[in-house]
C-alpha positions, 0 to 999 in steps of 0.5 A: 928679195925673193921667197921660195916655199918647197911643198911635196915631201915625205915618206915614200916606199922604194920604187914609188914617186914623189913630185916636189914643188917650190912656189916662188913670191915673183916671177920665174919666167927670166931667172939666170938659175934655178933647181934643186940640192939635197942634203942626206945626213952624214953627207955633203949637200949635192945639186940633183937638178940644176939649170943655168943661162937657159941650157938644158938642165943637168942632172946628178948621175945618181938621178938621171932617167929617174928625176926630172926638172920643170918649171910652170911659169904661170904658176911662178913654181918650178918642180922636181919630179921623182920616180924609182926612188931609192932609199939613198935618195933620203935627204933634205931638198932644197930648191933655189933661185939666181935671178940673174949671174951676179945675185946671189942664190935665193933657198927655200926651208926645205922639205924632207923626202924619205924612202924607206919600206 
């Protein structure tokens, strides 16, 4: 069982920046798949930032060029940093883990980013 603890969000006005965090309770170094969903109110969640098989990350076209994905294996934390944020880009975050193609995703709690002047 792994755990993820998401850290980061909050209230930010458009055009400013926010970089998310999500601390894992073992080691990232391997794992088949990690990144982030949101989830905005009244809408379906969607995947932001996902990486899988150790390709280059993929990213959701409403967010290319503004977001971008890391991971500090030392740390056992992967990040997701924000830039030019948008008031659509209001929702819930969630980051996950797969620790290999036949596991299941690991989810963190959640953390709440807001863009609002």
């Amino acid at each position: 069982q792994v755990q993820l603890e998401e850290s980061g969000g909050g209230l930010v006005q458009p055009g400013g920046s926010l970089r998310l965090s999500c601390a894992a309770s073992g080691s990232i170094f391997s794992v088949y798949a990690m990144g982030w969903y949101r989830h905005a109110p009244g809408k379906e969640r969607e995947p932001v930032a996902v990486t899988s098989g150790g390709g280059r990350p993929n990213y959701a076209d409403s967010v290319k060029g503004r977001f971008t994905i890391s991971r500090d294996n030392g740390k056992n934390t992967m990040y997701l940093q924000m830039n030019s944020l948008k008031p659509e880009d209001t929702a819930v975050y969630y980051c996950y883990i797969r620790v290999t193609s036949m596991t299941p995703n690991y989810w963190g709690q959640g953390t709440q980013v807001t863009v609002s002047s």
